[in-house]
Steps between C-alpha positions, in 0.01 A plus 500: 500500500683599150111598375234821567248250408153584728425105485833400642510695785140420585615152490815551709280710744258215578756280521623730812850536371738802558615625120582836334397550175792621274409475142740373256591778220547166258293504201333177393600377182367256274847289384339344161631147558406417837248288628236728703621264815906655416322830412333563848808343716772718288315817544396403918890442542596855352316664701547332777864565421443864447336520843810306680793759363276720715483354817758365733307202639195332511241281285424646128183349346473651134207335281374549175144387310375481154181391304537263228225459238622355172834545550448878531591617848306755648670701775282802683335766211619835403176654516131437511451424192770272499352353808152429348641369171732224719221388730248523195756231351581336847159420545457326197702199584693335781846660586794378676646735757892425606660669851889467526600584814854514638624497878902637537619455887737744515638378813604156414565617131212247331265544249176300391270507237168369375188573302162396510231471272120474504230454181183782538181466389292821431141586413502703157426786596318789297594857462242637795610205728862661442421864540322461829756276634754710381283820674602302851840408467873631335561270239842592456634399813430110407643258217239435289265790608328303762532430848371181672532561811222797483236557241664296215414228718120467356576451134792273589311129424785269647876453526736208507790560743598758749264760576772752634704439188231691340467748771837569464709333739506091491515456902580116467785543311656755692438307795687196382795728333548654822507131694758419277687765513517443902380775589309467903218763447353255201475238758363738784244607223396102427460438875260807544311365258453183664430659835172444648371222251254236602413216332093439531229241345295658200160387521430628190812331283526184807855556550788648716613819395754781636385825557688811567222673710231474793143559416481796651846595278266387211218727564704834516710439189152451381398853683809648367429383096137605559573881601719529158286353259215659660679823344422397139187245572107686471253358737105468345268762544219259547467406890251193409774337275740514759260338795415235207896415487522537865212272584625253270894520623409478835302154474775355288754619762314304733531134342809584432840306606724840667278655775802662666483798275183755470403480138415840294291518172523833312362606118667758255375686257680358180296318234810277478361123564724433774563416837800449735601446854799647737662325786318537824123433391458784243281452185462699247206509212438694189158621445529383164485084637232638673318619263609196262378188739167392492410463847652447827583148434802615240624790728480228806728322270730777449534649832583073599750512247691790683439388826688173371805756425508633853449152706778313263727869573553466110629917532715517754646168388568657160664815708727272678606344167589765329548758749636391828467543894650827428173661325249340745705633792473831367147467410398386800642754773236681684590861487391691215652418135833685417544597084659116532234316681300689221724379200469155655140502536509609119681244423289202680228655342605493161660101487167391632308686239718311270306153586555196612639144406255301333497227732427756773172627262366191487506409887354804527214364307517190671452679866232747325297266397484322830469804690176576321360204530542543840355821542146334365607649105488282176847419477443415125480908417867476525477302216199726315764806613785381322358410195323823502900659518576256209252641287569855580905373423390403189318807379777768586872554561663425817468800736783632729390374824217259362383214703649303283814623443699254711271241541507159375255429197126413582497163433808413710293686784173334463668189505638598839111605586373164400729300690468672791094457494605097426325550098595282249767671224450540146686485194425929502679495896829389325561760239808736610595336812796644659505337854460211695217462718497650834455236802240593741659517860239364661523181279 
């Protein structure tokens, strides 16, 4: 690997492949002229080139990133102040990040080269929200100042393309490059990650679908996310909000449609309206929903809508996607995390925080609601709850890991509500509809 780049090898690591690090002594340059796709590849192949007069043999992977923002590229800062002025700026619009990355095969003399490029989406962020995240992390070891693969993760609002461009390292593309370059170990690599897949029905989503893992697999990646976050996450102080969650969770577990896992309801103290779910049956609350809903009703609701994550396996589906059987291997193994199972545990954590799909929202609603109902709650609070969030969206700017932050807009999701309860729609239910309607299984 022609890079000392922390990200890289972290991905390389949890991939499980053999590599020595040997950093190219090429400096990147910025060739006025190029496109940023040229830009990226020329400077990848350099030092990837630099790297090869080095070795006798072997496989030389050199890679290079920028941020673009108005046709300004933004490599990693100088300084801290340079670091808080670019993600000051970063934040304030979307930026496009470009990876070149270029594979040399020394042994059958052949070279190939690609990029790849992915559109960010930020938060703005304000001056404090900078200094404390900058009081957790070294800025200056990332393009762009942030990281999203670790803490940058919460004010990151969505991306379009590859996630591990962004990290870094786009594994897709160096997957294929190495296919066509021949080379056996990319093929070994795209059989592991078939191994052990099974296709099952969803009763949540009514169709087939593969899965990587076992249950049981499912529950200790679960375990294994749980004891990292757990590391940054503040339980309440109050023991009677926690039995009120817990009382609540447990009868909604119980209608549920997964009763192979044991479910587990927990609240934090963060005034944040949020809530979210891990793989495995773990749910998470913020005191602050609790505080905000006006009876148990709306938090039946809620806790529904994140047991609808778990039973349609929306978060270890999104790990597979964009992550591989590589990560949930590692994050599944039994004996006690190594400094990778913890960097992969770090990095489930933080991709789930970054939301869902849309579509995978609103089925969520769709299975809250009738999960409350069949508890014996008013399934309509879901519908008093989210236009309760609407209001409180209206008042104030969007928070970094708001309740809202990735989900689709209210009316959309009472729309979704409605149908499910079989009420009529009106004209209101189809303003800012992004999806189609979800078909109930049992139908």
């Amino acid at each position: 690997m022609a890079s000392d780049s922390k990200a890289r090898k972290e991905l390389l690591n949890i991939l499980g492949l053999k590599f020595k690090v040997m950093p190219s002594k090429i400096k990147e340059k910025t060739r006025p002229g190029l496109s940023y796709a040229k830009l990226v590849k020329a400077n990848a192949l350099e030092k990837a080139k630099d790297v090869s007069a080095r070795v006798k043999n072997g496989i030389i992977i050199g890679a290079d990133t920028v941020v673009v923002q108005d046709k300004k590229i933004f490599g990693k800062p100088r300084n801290l102040k340079d670091a808080r002025r670019m993600l000051k700026k970063l934040s304030a619009k979307p930026q496009w990040l470009y990876t070149g990355v270029a594979v040399i095969d020394k042994d059958n003399k052949k070279v190939k080269l690609g990029f790849e490029k992915t559109k960010v989406y930020m938060d703005k962020l304000t001056d404090k929200e900078i200094d404390n995240y900058f009081a957790c992390v070294r800025p200056l070891d990332f393009a762009g100042s942030f990281d999203i693969q670790g803490r940058g993760a919460f004010f990151i609002r969505r991306i379009e393309g590859c996630f591990y461009n962004v990290v870094g390292l786009p594994l897709r593309k160096l997957y294929r490059m190495l296919k066509e370059l021949g080379l056996k170990f990319a093929i070994l690599l795209f059989c592991l990650s078939l191994f052990g897949c099974s296709t099952e029905y969803n009763i949540a989503t009514g169709q087939q679908e593969v899965f990587f893992y076992s249950t049981d697999r499912e529950v200790k990646i679960g375990e294994s996310i749980v004891k990292q976050a757990e590391q940054e996450l503040k339980p309440a102080e109050d023991p009677l909000v926690q039995k009120r969650v817990e009382d609540i969770g447990k009868k909604i577990a119980g209608v549920c449609d997964r009763k192979d896992i044991d479910y587990h309801f927990y609240v934090l103290q963060d005034e944040e309206v949020n809530a979210f779910s891990l793989p495995g049956g773990f749910v998470y609350v913020n005191k602050g929903l609790v505080d905000r809903v006006a009876n148990d009703d709306e938090l039946a609701c809620v806790l529904g809508h994140e047991v609808g994550h778990i039973v349609a396996r929306h978060s270890i589906k999104k790990l597979q996607a964009i992550m591989g059987y590589s990560i949930l291997k590692l994050l599944s193994m039994s004996v006690p995390q190594t400094a990778q199972g913890g960097g992969a545990a770090d990095v489930a954590f933080a991709s789930i925080m970054t939301g869902y799909a849309r579509e995978d929202e609103l089925l969520a609603d769709q299975l809250g609601t009738r999960y409350a109902k069949a508890a014996g709650y008013n399934p309509r609070s879901m519908i008093s709850f989210l236009q309760k969030l609407e209001e409180v969206e209206r008042r104030r700017p969007l928070q970094p890991k708001s309740y809202f932050k990735t989900h689709p807009y209210a009316p959309d999701r009472v729309r979704i509500v409605k149908q499910e309860l079989g009420e009529n729609i009106n004209f209101n239910d189809y303003i800012n509809i992004e999806q189609e309607t979800h078909k109930n299984p049992s139908q």
